[in-house]
HTML snippet that shows the backbone in 3Dmol.js (N, CA, C, O; Angstrom):
<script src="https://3Dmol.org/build/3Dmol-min.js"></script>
<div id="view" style="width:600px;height:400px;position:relative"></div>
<script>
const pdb = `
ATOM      1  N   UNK A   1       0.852  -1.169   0.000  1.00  0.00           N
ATOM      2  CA  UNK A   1       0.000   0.000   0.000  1.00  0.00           C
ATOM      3  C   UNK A   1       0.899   1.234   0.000  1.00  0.00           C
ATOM      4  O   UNK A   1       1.926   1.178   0.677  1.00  0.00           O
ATOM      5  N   UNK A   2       0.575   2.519  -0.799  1.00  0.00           N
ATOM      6  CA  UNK A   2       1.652   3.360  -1.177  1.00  0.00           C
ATOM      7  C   UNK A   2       1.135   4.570   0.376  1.00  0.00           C
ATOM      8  O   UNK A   2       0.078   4.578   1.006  1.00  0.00           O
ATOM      9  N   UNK A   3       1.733   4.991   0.459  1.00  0.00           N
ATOM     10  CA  UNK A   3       1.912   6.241   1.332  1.00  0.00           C
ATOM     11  C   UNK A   3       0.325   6.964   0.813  1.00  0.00           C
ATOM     12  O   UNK A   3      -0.661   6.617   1.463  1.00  0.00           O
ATOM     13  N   UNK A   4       0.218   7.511   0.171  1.00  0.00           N
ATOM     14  CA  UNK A   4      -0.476   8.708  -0.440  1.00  0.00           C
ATOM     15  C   UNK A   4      -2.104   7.442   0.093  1.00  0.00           C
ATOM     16  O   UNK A   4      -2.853   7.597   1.057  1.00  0.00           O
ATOM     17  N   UNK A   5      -2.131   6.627  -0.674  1.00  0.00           N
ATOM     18  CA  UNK A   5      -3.515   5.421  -0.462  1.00  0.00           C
ATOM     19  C   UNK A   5      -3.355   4.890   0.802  1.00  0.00           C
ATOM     20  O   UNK A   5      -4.442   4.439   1.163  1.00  0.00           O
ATOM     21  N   UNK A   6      -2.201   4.680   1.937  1.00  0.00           N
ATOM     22  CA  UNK A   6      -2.953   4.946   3.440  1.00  0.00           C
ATOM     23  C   UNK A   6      -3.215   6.312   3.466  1.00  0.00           C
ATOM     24  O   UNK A   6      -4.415   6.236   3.203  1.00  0.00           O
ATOM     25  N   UNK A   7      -3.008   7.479   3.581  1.00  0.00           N
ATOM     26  CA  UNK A   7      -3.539   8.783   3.928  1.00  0.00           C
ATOM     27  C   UNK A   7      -4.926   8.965   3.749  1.00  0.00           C
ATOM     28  O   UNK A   7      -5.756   9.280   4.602  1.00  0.00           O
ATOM     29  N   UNK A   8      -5.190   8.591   1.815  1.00  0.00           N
ATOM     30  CA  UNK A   8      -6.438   8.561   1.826  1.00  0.00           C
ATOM     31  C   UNK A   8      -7.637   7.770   2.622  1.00  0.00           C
ATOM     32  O   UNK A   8      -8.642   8.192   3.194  1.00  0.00           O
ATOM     33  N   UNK A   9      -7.000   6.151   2.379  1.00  0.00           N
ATOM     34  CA  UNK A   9      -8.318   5.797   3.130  1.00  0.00           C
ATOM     35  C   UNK A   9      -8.475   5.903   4.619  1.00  0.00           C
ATOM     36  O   UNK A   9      -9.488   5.519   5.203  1.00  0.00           O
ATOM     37  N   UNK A  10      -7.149   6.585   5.372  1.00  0.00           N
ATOM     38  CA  UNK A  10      -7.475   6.962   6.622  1.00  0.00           C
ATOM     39  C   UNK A  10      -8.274   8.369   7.165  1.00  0.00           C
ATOM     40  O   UNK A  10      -8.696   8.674   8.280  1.00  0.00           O
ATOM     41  N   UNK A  11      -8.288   9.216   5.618  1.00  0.00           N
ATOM     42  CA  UNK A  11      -8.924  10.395   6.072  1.00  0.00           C
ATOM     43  C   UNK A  11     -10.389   9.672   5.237  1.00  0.00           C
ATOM     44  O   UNK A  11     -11.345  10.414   5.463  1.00  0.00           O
ATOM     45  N   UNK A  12     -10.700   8.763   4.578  1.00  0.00           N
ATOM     46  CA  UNK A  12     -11.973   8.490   4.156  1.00  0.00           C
ATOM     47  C   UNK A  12     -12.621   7.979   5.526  1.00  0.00           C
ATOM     48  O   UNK A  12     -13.750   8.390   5.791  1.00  0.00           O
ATOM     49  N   UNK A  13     -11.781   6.841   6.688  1.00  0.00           N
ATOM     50  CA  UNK A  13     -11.604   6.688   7.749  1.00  0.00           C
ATOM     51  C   UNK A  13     -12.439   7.199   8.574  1.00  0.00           C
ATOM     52  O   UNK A  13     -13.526   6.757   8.946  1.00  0.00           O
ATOM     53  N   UNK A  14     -11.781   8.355   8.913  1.00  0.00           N
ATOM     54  CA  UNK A  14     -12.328   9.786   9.495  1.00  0.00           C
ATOM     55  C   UNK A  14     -13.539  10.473   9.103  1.00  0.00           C
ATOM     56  O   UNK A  14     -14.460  10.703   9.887  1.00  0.00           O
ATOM     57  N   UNK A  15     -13.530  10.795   7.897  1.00  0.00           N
ATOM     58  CA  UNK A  15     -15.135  11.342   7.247  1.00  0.00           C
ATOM     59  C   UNK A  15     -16.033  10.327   7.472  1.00  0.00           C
ATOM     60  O   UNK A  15     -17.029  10.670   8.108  1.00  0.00           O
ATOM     61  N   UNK A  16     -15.959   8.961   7.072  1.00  0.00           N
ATOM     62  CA  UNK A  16     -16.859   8.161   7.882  1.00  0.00           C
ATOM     63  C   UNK A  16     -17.052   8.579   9.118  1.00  0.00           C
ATOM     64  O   UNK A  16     -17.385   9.760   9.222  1.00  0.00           O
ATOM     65  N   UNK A  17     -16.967   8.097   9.874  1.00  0.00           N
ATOM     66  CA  UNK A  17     -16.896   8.241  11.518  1.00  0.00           C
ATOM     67  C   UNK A  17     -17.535   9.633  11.484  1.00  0.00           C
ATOM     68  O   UNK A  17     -18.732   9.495  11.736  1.00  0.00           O
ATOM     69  N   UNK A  18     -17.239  10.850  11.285  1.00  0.00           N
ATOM     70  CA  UNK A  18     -17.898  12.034  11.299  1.00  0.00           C
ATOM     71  C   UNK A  18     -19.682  11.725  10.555  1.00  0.00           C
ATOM     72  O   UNK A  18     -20.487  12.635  10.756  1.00  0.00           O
ATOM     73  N   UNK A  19     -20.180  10.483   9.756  1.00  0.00           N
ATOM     74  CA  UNK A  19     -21.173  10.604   9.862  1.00  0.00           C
ATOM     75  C   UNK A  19     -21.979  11.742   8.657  1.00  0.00           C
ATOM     76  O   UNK A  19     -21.758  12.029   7.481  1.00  0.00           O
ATOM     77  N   UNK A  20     -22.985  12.161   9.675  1.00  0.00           N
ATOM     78  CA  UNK A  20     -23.716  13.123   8.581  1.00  0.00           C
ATOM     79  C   UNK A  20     -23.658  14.613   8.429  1.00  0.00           C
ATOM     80  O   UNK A  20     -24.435  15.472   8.014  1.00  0.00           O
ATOM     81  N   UNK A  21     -22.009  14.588   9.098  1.00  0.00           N
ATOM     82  CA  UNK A  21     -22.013  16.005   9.080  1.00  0.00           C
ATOM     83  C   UNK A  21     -21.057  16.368   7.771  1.00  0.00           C
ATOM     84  O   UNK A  21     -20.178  15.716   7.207  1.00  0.00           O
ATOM     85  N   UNK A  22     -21.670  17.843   7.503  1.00  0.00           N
ATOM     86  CA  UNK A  22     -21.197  18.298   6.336  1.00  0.00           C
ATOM     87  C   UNK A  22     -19.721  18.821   6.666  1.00  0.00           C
ATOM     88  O   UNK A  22     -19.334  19.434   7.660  1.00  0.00           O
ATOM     89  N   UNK A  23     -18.996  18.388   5.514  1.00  0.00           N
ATOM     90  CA  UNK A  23     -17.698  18.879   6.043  1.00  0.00           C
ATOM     91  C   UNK A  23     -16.949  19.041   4.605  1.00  0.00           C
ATOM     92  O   UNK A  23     -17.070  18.050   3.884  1.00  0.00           O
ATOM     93  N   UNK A  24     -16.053  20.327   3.963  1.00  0.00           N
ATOM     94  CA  UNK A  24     -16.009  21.139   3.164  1.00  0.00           C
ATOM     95  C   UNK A  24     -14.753  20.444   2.677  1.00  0.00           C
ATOM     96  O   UNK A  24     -14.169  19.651   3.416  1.00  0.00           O
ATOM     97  N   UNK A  25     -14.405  20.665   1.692  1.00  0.00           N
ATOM     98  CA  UNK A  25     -13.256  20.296   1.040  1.00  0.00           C
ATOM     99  C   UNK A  25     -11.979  20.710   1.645  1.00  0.00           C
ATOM    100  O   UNK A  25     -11.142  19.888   2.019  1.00  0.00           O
ATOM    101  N   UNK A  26     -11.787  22.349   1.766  1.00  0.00           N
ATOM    102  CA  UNK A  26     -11.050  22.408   2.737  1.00  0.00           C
ATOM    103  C   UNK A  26     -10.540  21.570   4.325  1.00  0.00           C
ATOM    104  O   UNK A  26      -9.389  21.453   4.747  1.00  0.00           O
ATOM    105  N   UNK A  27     -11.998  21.011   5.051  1.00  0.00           N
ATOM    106  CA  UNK A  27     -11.517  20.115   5.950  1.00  0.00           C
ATOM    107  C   UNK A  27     -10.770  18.877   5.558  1.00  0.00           C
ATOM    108  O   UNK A  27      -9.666  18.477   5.929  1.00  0.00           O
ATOM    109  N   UNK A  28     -11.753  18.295   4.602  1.00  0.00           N
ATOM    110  CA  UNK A  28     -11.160  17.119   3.564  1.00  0.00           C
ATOM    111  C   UNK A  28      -9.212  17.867   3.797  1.00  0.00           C
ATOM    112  O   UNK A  28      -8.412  17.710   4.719  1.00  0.00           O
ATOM    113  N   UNK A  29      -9.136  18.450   2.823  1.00  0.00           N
ATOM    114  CA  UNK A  29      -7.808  18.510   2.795  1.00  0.00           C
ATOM    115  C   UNK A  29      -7.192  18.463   4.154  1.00  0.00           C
ATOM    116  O   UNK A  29      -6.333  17.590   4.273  1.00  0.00           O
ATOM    117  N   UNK A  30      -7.452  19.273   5.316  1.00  0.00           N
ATOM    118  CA  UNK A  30      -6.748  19.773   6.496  1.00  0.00           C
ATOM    119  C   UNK A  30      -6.612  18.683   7.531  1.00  0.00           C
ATOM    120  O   UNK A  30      -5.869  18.807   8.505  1.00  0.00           O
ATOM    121  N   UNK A  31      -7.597  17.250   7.218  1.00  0.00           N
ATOM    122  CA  UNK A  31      -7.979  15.909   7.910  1.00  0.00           C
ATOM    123  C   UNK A  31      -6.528  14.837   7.274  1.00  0.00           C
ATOM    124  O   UNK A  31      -5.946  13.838   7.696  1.00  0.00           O
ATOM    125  N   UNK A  32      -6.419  15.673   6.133  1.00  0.00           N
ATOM    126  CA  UNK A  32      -5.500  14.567   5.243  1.00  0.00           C
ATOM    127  C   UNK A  32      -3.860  15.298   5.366  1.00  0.00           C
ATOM    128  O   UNK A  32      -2.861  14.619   5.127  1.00  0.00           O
ATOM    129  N   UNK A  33      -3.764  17.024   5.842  1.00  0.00           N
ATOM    130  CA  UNK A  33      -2.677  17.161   6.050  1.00  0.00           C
ATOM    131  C   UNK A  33      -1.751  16.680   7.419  1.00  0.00           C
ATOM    132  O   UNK A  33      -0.584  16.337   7.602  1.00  0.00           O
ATOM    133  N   UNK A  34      -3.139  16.889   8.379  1.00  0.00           N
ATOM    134  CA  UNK A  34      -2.979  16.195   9.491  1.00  0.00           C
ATOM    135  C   UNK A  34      -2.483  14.754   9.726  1.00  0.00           C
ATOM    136  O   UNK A  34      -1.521  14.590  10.476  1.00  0.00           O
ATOM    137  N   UNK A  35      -3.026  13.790   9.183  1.00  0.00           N
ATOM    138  CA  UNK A  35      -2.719  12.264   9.061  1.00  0.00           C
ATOM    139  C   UNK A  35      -1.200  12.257   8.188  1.00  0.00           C
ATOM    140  O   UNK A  35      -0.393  11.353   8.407  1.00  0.00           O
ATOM    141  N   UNK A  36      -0.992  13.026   7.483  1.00  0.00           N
ATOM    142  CA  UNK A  36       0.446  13.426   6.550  1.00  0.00           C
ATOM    143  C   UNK A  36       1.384  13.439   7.865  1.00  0.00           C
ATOM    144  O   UNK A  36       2.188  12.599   8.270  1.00  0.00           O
ATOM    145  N   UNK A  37       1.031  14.584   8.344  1.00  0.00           N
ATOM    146  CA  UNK A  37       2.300  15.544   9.772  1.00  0.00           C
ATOM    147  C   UNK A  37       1.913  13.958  10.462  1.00  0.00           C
ATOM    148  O   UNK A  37       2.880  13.217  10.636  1.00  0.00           O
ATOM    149  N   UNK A  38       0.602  13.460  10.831  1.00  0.00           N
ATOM    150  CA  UNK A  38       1.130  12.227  11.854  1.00  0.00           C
ATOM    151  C   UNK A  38       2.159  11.091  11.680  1.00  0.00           C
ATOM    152  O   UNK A  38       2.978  10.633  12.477  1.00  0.00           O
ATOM    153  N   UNK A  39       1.849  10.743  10.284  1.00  0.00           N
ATOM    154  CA  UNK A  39       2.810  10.120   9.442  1.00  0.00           C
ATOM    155  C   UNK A  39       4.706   9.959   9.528  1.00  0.00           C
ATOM    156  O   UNK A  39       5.372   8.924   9.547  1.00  0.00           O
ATOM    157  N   UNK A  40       5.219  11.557   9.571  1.00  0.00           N
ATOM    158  CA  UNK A  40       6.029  12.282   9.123  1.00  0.00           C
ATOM    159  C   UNK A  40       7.111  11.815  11.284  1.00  0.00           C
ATOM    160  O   UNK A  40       8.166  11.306  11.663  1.00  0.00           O
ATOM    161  N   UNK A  41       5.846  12.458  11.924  1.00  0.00           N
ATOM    162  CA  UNK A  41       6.272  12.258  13.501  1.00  0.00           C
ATOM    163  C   UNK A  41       6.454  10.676  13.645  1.00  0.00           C
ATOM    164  O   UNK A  41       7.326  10.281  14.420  1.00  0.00           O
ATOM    165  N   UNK A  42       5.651   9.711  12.915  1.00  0.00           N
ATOM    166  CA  UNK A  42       5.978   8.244  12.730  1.00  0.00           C
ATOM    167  C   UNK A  42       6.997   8.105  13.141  1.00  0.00           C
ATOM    168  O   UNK A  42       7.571   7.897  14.210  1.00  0.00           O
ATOM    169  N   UNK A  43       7.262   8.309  11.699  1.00  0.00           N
ATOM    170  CA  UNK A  43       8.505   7.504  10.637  1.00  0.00           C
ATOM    171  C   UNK A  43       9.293   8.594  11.901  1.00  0.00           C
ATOM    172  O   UNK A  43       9.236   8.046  13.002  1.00  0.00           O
ATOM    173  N   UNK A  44       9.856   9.714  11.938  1.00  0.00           N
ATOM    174  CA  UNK A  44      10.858   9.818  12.570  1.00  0.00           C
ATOM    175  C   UNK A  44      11.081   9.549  13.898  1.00  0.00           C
ATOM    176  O   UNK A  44      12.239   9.546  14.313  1.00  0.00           O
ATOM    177  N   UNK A  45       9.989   9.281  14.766  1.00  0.00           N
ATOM    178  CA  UNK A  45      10.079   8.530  16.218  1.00  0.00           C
ATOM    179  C   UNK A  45      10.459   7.042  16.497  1.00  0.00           C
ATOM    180  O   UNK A  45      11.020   6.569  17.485  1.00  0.00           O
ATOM    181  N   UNK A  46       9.880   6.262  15.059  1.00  0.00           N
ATOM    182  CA  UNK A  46      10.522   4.482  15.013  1.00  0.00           C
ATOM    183  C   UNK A  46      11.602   4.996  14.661  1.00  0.00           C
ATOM    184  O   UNK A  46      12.315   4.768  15.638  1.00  0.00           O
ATOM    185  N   UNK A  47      12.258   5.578  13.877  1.00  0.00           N
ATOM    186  CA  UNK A  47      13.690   5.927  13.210  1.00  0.00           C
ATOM    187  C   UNK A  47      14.391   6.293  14.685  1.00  0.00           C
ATOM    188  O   UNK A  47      15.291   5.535  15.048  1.00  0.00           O
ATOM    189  N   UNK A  48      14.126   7.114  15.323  1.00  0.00           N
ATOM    190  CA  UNK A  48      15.078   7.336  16.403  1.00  0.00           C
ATOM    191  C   UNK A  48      15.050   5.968  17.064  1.00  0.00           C
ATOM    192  O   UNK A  48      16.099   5.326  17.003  1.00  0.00           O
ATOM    193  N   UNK A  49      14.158   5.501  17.597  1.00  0.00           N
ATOM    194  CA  UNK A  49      13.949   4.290  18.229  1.00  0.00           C
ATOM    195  C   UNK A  49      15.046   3.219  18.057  1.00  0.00           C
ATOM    196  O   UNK A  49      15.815   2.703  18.868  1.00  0.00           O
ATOM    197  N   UNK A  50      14.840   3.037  16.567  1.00  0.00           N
ATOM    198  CA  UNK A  50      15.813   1.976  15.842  1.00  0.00           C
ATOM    199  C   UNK A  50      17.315   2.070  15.800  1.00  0.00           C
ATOM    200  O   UNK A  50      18.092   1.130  15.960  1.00  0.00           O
ATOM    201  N   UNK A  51      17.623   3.333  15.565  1.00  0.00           N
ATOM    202  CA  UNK A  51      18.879   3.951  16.128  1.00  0.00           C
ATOM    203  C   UNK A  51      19.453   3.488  16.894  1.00  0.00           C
ATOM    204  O   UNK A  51      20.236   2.541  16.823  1.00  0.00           O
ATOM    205  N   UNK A  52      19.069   4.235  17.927  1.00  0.00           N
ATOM    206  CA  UNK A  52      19.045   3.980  19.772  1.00  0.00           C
ATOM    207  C   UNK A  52      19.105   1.959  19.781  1.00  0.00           C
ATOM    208  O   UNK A  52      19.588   1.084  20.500  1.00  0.00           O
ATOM    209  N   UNK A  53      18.624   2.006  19.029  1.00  0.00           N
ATOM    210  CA  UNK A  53      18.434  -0.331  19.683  1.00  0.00           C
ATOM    211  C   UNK A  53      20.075  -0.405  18.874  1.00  0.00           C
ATOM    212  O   UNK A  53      20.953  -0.930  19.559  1.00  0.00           O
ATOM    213  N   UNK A  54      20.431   0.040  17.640  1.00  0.00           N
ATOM    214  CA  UNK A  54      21.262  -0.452  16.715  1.00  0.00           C
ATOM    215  C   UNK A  54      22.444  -0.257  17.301  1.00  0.00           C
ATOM    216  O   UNK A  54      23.514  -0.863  17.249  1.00  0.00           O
ATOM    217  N   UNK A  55      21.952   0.989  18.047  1.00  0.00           N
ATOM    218  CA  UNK A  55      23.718   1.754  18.656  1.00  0.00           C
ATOM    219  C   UNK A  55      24.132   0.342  20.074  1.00  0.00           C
ATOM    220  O   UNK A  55      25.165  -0.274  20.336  1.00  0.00           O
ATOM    221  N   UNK A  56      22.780   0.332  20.652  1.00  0.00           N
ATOM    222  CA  UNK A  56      23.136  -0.243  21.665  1.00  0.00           C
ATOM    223  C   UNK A  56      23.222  -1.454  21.721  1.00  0.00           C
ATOM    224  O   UNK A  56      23.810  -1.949  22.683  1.00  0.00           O
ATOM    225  N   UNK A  57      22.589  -2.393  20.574  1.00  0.00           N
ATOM    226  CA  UNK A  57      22.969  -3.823  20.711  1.00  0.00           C
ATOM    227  C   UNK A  57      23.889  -3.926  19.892  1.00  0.00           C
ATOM    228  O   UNK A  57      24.240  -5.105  19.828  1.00  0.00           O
ATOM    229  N   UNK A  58      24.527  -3.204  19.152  1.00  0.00           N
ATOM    230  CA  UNK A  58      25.798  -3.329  18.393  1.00  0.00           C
ATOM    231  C   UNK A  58      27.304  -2.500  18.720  1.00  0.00           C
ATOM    232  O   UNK A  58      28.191  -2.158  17.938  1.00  0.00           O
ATOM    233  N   UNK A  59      27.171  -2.312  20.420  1.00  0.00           N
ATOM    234  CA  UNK A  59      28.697  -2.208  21.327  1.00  0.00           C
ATOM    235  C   UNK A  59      29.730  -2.101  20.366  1.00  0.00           C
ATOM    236  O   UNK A  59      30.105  -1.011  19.935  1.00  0.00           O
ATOM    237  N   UNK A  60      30.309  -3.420  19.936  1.00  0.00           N
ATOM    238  CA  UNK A  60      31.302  -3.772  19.811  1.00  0.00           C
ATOM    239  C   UNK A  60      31.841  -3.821  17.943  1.00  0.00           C
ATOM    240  O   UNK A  60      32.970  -4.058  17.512  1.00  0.00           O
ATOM    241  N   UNK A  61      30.833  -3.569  17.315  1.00  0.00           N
ATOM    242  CA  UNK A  61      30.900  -3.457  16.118  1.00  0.00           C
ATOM    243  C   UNK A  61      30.323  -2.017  16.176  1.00  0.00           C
ATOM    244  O   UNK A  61      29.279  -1.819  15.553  1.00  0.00           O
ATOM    245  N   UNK A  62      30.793  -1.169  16.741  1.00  0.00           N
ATOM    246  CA  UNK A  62      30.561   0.505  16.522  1.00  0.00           C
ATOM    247  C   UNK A  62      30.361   0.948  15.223  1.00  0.00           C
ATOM    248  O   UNK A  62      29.487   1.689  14.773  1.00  0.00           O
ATOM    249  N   UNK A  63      31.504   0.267  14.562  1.00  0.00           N
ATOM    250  CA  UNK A  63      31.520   0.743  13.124  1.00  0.00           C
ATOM    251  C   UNK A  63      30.115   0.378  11.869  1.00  0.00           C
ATOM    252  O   UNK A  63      29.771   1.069  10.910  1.00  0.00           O
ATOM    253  N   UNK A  64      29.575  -0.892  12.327  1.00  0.00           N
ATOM    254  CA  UNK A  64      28.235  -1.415  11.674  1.00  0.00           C
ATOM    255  C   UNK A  64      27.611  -0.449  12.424  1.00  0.00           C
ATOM    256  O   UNK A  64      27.669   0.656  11.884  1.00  0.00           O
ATOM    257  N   UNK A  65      26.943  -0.475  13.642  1.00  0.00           N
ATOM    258  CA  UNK A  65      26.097   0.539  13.935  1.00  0.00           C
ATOM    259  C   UNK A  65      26.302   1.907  12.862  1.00  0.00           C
ATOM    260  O   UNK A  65      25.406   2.204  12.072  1.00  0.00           O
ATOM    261  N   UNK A  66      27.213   2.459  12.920  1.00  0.00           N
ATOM    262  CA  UNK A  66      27.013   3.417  12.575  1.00  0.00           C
ATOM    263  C   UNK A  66      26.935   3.780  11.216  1.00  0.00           C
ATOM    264  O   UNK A  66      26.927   4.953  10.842  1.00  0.00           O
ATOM    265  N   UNK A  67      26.876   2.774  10.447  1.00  0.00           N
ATOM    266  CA  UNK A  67      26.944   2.273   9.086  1.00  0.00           C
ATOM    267  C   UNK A  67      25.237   2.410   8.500  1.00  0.00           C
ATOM    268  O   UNK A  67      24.675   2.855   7.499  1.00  0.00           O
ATOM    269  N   UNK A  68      24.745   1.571  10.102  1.00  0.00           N
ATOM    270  CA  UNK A  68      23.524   1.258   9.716  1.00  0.00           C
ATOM    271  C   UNK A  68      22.718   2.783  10.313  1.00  0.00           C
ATOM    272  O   UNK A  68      21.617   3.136   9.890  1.00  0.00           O
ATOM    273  N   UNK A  69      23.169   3.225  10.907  1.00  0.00           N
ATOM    274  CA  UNK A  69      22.670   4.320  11.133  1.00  0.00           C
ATOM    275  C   UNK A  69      22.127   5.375  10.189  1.00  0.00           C
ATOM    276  O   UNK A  69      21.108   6.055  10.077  1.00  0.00           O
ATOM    277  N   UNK A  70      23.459   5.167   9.465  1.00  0.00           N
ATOM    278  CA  UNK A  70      23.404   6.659   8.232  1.00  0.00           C
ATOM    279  C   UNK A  70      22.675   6.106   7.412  1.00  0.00           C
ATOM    280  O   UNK A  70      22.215   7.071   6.802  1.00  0.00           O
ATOM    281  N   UNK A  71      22.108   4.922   6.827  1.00  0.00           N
ATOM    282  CA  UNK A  71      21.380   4.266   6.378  1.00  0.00           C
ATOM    283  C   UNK A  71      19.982   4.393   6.235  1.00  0.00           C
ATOM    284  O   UNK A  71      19.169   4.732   5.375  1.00  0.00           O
ATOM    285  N   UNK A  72      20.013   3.872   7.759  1.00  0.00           N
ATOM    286  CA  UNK A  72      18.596   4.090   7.999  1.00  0.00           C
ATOM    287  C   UNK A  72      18.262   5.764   8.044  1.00  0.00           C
ATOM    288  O   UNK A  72      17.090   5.975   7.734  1.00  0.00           O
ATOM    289  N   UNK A  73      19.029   6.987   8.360  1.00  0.00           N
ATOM    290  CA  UNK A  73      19.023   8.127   7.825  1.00  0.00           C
ATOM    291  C   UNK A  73      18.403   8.567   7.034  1.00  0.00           C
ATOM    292  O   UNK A  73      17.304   9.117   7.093  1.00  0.00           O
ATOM    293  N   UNK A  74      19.562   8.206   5.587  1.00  0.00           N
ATOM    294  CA  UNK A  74      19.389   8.108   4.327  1.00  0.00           C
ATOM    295  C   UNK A  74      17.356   7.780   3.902  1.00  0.00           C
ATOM    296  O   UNK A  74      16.476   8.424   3.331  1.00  0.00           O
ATOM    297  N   UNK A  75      17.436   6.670   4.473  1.00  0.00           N
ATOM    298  CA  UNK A  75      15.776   5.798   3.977  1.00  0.00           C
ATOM    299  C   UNK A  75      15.079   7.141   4.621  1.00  0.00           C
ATOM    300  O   UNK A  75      14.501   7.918   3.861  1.00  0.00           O
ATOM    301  N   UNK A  76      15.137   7.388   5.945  1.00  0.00           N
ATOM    302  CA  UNK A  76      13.991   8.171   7.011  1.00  0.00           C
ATOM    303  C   UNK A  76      13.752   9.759   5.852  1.00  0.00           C
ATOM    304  O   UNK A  76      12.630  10.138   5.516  1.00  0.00           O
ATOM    305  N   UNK A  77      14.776  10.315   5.508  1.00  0.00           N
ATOM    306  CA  UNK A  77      15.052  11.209   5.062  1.00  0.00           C
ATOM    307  C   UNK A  77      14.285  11.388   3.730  1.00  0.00           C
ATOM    308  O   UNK A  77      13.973  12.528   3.386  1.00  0.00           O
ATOM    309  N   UNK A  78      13.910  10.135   2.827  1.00  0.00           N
ATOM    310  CA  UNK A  78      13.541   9.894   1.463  1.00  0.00           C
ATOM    311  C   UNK A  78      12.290  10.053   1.268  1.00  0.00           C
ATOM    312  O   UNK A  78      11.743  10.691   0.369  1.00  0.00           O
ATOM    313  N   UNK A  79      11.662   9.258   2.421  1.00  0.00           N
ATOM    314  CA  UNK A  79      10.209   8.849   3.422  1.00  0.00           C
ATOM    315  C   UNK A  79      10.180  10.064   3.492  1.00  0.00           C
ATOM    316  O   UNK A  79      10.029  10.626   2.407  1.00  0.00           O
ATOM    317  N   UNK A  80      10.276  10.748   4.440  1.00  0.00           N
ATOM    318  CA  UNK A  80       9.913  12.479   4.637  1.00  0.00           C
ATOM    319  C   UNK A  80       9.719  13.186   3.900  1.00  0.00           C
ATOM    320  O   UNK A  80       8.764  13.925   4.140  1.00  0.00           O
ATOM    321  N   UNK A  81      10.369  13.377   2.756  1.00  0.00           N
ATOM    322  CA  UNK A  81      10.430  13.646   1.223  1.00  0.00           C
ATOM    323  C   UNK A  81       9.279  13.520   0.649  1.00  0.00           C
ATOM    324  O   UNK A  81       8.496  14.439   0.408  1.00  0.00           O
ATOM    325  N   UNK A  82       9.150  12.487   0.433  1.00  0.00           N
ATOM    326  CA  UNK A  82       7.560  12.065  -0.117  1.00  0.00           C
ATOM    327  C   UNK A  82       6.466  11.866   0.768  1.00  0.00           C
ATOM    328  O   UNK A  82       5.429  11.266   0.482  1.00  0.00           O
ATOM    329  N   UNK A  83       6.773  12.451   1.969  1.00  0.00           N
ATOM    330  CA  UNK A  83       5.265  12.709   2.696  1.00  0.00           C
ATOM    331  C   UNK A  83       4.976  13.769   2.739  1.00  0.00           C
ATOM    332  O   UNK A  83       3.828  14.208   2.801  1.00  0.00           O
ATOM    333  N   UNK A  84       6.379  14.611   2.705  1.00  0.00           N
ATOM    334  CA  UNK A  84       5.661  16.475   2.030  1.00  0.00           C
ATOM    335  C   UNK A  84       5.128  16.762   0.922  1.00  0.00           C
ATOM    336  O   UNK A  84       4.189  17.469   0.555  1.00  0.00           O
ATOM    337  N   UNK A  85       6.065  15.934   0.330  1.00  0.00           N
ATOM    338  CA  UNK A  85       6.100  16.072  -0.901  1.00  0.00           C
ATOM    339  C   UNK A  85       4.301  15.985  -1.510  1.00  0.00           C
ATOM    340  O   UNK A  85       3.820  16.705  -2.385  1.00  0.00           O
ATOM    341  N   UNK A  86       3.564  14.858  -0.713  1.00  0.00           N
ATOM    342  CA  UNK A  86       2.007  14.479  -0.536  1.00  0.00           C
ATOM    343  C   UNK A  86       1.084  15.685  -0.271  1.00  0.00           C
ATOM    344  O   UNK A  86      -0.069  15.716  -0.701  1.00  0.00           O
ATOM    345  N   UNK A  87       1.634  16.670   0.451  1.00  0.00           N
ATOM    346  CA  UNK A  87       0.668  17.627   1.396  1.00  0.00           C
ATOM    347  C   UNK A  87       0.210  18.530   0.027  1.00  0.00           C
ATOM    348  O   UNK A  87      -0.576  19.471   0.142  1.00  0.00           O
TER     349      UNK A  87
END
`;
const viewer = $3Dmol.createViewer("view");
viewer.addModel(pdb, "pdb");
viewer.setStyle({}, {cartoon: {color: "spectrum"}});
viewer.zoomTo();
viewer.render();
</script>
């Protein structure tokens, strides 16, 4: 499932659940920039997360950690990219 098609069907999601109330295109959009920015805080809170595990269960091979670090960087960084890139 691509980035852009979870956003949507999570803000279709949402307009469900809201029911029978009328709600303007503008919200439409502002429901879907929102779920974007939640997205965005995701990806970079597992990214720190993963970090933090890589640094610390990999002591002794410092040099892989930090290999995998810039890596996973690199990916987090690409991801972010194309979730603005969405808004």
């Amino acid at each position: 499932m691509s980035v852009q098609s979870s956003i949507d069907d999570t803000t279709e999601s949402i307009l469900a659940a809201l029911g029978e109330q009328d709600v303007s295109e503008a919200q439409k959009e502002e429901i879907a920039k929102i779920v974007s920015q939640l997205l965005v805080k995701t990806v970079e809170k597992t990214t720190a997360n993963q970090m933090k595990t890589a640094a610390n269960c990999c002591g002794p091979e410092l040099d892989l950690a930090h290999q995998i670090r810039e890596e996973m960087n690199r990916r987090k960084e690409l991801l972010i990219s194309n979730l603005k890139a969405l808004r």
